[in-house]
C-alpha positions, 0 to 999 in steps of 0.5 A, spaced: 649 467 169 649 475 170 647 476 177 643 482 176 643 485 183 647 491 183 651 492 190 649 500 193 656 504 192 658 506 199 663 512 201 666 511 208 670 517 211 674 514 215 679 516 220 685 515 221 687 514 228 682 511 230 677 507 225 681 506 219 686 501 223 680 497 224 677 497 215 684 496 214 684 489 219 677 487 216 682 487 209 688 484 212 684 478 215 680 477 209 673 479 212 669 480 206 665 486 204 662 489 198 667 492 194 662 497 192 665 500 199 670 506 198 674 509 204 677 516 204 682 516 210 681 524 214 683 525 221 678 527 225 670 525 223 668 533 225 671 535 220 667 533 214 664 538 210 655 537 208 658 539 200 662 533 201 656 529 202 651 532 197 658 531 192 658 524 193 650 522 191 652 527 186 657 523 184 653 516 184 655 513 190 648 511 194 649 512 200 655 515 205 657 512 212 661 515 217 666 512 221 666 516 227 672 518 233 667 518 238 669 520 244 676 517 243 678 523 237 685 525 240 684 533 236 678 535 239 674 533 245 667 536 242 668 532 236 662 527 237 657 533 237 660 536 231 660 530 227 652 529 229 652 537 228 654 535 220 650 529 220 643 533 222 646 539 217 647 534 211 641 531 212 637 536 212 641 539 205 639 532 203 632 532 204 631 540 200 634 536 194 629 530 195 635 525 197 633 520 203 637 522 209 636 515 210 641 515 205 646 517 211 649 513 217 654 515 223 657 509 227 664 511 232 669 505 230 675 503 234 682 501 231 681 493 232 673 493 229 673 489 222 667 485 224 663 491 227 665 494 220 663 489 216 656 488 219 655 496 219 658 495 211 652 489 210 646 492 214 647 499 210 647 495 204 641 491 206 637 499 207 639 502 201 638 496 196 631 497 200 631 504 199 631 502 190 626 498 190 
């Protein structure tokens, strides 16, 4: 039997000292998440650029999650406000292309959260698929 619900594509960006150890484990220890959700490993999270939100929607993906240093970010210790800053700055350019900004979420994630992920992954999931009907 075809299942007609469709899991809501989701780009994470994710860094890489910090909350991408933790994606890994969610998959190390078969945590199981959609596999609808893409990760794209950078290094610090306040250097995601807004254009790069907006490309993904332009590309398909129905929302993006940020995994976010926090205040354990080892390249600036400004880090959480400029990641806010980017977040507030997308989701204003969202808004101007009729875009949800509920379509965008930030939570800081530490090397060893595979659960906190997962759930995060999960209740996105459950918002966008919300948001499409």
């Amino acid at each position: 039997m075809p299942n007609d619900h469709k899991s809501p594509k989701i780009l994470v960006f994710s860094t890489d000292k910090i909350s991408d150890p933790g994606i890994d484990q969610a998959g190390l220890r078969k945590i199981h998440y959609s596999p609808s959700v893409y990760v794209i490993n950078m290094p610090c999270s306040s250097g995601i650029k807004p254009r790069w939100i907006l490309r993904a929607f332009e590309k398909g993906f129905d929302g993006v999650f940020i995994a976010a240093d926090g205040h354990e970010c080892s390249y600036s210790a400004s880090c959480p406000d400029r990641t806010n800053d980017i977040i507030i700055a997308s989701q204003k350019l969202m808004t101007e292309k009729n875009i949800s900004p509920k379509r965008i979420r930030m939570a800081a994630l530490c090397s060893v959260c595979a659960e906190p992920f997962v759930s995060h992954m999960e209740n996105f999931s459950k918002i966008l698929a919300e948001l499409e009907e």
